[in-house]
LOSEFI-617271 format. One record per residue (C-alpha): x, y, z; residue in three letters; residue number from 1. Coordinates in steps of 0.2 Angstrom, whole numbers, always signed. Layout:
+-------+-------+-------+------+------+
|  east | north |    up | resn | resi |
+-------+-------+-------+------+------+
|     X |     Y |     Z |  ALA |  NUM |
...
+-------+-------+-------+------+------+
END
This chain:
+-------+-------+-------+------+------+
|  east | north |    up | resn | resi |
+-------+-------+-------+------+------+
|  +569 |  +105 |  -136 |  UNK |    1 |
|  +581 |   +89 |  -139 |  UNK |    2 |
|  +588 |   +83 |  -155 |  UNK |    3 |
|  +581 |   +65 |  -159 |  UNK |    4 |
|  +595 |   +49 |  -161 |  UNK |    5 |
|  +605 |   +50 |  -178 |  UNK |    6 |
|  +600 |   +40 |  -192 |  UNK |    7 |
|  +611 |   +27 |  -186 |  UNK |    8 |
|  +601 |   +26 |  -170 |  UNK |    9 |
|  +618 |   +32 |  -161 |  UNK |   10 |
|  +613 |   +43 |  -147 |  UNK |   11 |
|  +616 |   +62 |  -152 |  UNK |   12 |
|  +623 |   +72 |  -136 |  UNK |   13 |
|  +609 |   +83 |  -133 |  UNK |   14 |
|  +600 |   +63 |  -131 |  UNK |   15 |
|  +613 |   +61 |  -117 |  UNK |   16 |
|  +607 |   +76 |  -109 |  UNK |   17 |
|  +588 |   +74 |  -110 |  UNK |   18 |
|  +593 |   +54 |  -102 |  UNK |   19 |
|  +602 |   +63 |   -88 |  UNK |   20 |
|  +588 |   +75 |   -85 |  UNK |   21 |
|  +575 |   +62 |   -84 |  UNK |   22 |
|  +586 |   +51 |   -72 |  UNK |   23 |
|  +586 |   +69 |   -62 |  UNK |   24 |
|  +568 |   +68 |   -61 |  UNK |   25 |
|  +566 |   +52 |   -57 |  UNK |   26 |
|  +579 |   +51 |   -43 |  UNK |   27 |
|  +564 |   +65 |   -34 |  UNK |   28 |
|  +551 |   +52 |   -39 |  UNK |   29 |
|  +543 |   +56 |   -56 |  UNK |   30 |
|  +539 |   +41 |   -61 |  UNK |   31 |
|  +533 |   +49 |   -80 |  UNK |   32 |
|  +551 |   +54 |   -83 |  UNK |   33 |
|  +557 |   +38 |   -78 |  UNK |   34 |
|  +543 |   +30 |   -90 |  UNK |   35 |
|  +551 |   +41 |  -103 |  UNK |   36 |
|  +569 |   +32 |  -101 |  UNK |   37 |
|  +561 |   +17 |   -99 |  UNK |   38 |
|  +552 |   +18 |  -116 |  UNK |   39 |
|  +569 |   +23 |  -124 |  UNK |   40 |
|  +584 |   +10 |  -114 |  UNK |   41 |
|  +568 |    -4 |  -118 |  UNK |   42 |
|  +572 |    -8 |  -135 |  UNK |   43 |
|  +593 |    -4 |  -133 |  UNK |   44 |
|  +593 |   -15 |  -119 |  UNK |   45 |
|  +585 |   -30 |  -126 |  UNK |   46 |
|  +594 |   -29 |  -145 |  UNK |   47 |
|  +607 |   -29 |  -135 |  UNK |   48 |
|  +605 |   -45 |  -122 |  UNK |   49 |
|  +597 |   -54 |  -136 |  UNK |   50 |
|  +614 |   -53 |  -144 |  UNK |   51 |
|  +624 |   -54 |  -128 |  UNK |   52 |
|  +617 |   -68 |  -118 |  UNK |   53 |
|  +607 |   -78 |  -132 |  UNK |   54 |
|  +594 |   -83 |  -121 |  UNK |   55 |
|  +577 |   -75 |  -128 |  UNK |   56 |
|  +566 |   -79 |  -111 |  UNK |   57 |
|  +579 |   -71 |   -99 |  UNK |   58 |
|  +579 |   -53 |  -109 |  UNK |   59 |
|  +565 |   -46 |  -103 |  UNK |   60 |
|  +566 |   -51 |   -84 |  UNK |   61 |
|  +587 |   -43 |   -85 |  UNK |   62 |
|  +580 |   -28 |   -94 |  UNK |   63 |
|  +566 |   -25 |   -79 |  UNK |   64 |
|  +579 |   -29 |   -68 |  UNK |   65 |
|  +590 |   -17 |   -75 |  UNK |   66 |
|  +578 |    -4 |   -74 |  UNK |   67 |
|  +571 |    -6 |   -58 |  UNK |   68 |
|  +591 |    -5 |   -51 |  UNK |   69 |
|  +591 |   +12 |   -61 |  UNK |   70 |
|  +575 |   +17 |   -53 |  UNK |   71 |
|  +583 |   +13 |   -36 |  UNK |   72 |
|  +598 |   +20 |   -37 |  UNK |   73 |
|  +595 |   +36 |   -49 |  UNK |   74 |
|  +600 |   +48 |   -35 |  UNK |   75 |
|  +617 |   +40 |   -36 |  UNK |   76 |
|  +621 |   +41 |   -56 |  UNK |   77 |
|  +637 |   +52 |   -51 |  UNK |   78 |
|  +639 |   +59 |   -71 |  UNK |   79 |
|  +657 |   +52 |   -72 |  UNK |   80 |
|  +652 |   +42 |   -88 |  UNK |   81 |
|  +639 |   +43 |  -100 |  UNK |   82 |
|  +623 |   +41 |   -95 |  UNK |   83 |
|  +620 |   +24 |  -106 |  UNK |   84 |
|  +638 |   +16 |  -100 |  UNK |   85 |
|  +630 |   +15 |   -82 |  UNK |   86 |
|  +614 |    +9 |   -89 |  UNK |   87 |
|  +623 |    -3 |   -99 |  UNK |   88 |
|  +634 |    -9 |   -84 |  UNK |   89 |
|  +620 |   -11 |   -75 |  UNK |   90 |
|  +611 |   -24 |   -88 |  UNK |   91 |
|  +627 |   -31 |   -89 |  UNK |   92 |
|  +629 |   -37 |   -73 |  UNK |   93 |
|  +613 |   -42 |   -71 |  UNK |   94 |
|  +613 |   -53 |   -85 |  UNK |   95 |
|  +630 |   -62 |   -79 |  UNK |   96 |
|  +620 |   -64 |   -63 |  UNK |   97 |
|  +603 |   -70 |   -73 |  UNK |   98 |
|  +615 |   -83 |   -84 |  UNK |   99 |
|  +625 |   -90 |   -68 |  UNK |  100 |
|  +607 |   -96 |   -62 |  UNK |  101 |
|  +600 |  -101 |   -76 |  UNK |  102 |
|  +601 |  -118 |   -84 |  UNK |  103 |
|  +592 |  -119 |   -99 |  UNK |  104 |
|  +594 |  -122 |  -117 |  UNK |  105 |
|  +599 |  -108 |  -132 |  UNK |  106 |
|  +582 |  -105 |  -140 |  UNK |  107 |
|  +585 |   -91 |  -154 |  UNK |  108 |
|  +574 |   -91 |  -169 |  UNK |  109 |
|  +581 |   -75 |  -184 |  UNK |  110 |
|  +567 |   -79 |  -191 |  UNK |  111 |
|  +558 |   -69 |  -179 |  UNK |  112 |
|  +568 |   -53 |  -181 |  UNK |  113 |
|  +561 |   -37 |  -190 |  UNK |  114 |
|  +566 |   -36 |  -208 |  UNK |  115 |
|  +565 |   -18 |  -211 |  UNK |  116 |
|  +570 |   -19 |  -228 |  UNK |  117 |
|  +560 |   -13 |  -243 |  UNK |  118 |
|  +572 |   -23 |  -257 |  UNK |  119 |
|  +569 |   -33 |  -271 |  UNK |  120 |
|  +565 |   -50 |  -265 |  UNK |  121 |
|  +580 |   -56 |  -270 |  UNK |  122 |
|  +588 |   -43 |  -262 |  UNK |  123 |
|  +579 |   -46 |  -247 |  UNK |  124 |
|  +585 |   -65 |  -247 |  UNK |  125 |
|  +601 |   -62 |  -247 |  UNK |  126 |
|  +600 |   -50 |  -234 |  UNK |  127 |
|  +591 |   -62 |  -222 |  UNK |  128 |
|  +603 |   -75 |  -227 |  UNK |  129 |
|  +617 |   -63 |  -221 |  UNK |  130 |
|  +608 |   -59 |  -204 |  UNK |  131 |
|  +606 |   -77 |  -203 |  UNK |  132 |
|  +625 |   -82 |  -205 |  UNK |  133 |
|  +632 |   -69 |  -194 |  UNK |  134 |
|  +619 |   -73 |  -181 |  UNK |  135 |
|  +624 |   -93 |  -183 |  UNK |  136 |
|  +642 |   -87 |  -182 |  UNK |  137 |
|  +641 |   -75 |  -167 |  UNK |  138 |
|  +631 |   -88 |  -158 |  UNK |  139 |
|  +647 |   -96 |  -158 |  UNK |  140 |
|  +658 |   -84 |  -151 |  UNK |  141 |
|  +659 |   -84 |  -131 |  UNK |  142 |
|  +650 |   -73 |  -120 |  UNK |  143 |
|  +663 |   -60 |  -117 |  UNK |  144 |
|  +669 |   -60 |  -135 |  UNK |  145 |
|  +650 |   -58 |  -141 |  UNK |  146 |
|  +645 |   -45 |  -129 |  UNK |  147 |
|  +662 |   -33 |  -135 |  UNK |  148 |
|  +658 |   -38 |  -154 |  UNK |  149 |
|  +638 |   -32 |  -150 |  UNK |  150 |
|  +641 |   -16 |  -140 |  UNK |  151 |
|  +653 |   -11 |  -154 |  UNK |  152 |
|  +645 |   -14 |  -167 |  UNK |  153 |
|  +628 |   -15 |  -164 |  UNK |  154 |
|  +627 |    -2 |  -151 |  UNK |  155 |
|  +640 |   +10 |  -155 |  UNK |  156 |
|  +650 |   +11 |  -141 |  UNK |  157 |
|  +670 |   +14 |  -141 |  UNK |  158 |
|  +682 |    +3 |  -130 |  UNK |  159 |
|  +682 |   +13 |  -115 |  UNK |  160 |
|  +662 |   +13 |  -113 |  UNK |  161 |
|  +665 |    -6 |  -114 |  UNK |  162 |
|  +678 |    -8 |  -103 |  UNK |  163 |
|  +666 |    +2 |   -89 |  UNK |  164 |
|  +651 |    -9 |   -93 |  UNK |  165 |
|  +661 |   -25 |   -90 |  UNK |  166 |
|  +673 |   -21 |   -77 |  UNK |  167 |
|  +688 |   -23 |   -85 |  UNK |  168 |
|  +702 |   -15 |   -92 |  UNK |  169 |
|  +702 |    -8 |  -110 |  UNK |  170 |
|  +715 |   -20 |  -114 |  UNK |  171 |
|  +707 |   -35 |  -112 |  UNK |  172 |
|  +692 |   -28 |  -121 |  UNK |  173 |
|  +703 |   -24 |  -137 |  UNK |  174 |
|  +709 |   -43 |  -136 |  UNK |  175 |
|  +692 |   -50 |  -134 |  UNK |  176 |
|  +687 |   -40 |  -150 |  UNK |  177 |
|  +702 |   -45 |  -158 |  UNK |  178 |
|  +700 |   -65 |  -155 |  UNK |  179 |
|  +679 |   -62 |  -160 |  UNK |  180 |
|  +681 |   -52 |  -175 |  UNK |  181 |
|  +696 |   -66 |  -181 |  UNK |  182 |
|  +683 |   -81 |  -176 |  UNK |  183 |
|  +670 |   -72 |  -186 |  UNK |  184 |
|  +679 |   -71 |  -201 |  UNK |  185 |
|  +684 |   -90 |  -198 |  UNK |  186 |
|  +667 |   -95 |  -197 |  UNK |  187 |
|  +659 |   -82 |  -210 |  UNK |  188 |
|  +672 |   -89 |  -222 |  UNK |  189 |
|  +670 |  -106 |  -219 |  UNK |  190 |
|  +651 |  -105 |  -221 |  UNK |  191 |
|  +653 |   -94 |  -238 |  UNK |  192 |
|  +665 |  -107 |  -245 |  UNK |  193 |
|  +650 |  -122 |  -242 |  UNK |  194 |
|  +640 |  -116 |  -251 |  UNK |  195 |
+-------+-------+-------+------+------+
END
């Protein structure tokens, strides 16, 4: 039997391994163990391309892309990365493609976003008004610098992971963190100090 994700909804390695077994499957054609990733790539993927790409209409046509490219070409998944870097590559690309033809405007309402918190209501305030701010100021970062700064540390993933999902070098990863993380504390501090 496999382990469930840690508490902080990181993937655990035997999660790795029951990813890749249903991939296995579903490269011979089960289409239940490939309903089974589906179910749990689903929610990733769209926190994800929510924070990546910003655009809330095009998340769930790139995730179904995403997904029907995994279903297609699950026979050759080689194993030479973790199984949610390809995945995640995969989404990636498909979102770059999705932006370059798409033309319409941000739409992107926090207000909508699960509060999961059982605080105080003042406790629960301040923690929306927190999500709300950094939302605001990661809607300001570019696209590369917003994806690193997600992936990281919404997703959990190291440099190297990142640097496969966006087809570049780990260098250029570590700078684009570098410059997002010094905006963010720009804009972060900048909001703080006007209120």
């Amino acid at each position: 039997m496999w382990k469930r994700a840690s508490r902080s909804g990181t993937p655990t390695a035997s999660d790795d391994e029951h990813e890749a077994r249903l991939l296995h499957l579903a490269s011979d054609g089960d289409l239940h163990a490939f309903e089974l990733l589906y179910r749990r790539y689903f929610p990733r993927l769209m926190r994800f391309l929510d924070r990546a790409i910003r655009r809330p209409s095009l998340c769930e046509e790139v995730v179904n892309d995403t997904m029907l490219a995994v279903w297609n070409s699950a026979g050759r998944y080689d194993g030479s990365c973790k199984l949610s870097t390809w995945i995640f590559a995969i989404a990636w690309r498909k979102a770059m493609k999705a932006l370059r033809a798409f033309d319409d405007p941000i739409d992107h309402d926090v207000e909508l976003m699960p509060d999961d918190s059982r605080d105080e209501p003042e406790e629960a305030a301040q923690r929306q008004e927190l999500r709300q701010r950094l939302e605001q100021a990661l809607s300001c970062l570019p696209f590369e610098q917003r994806a690193v700064v997600c992936l990281t540390y919404f997703h959990g993933l190291d440099y190297h992971e990142i640097a496969a999902i966006m087809e570049c070098p780990v260098n250029t990863v570590k700078s684009r963190m570098f410059h997002g993380r010094r905006k963010l504390e720009v804009l972060l501090g900048d909001r703080a100090e006007a209120r």
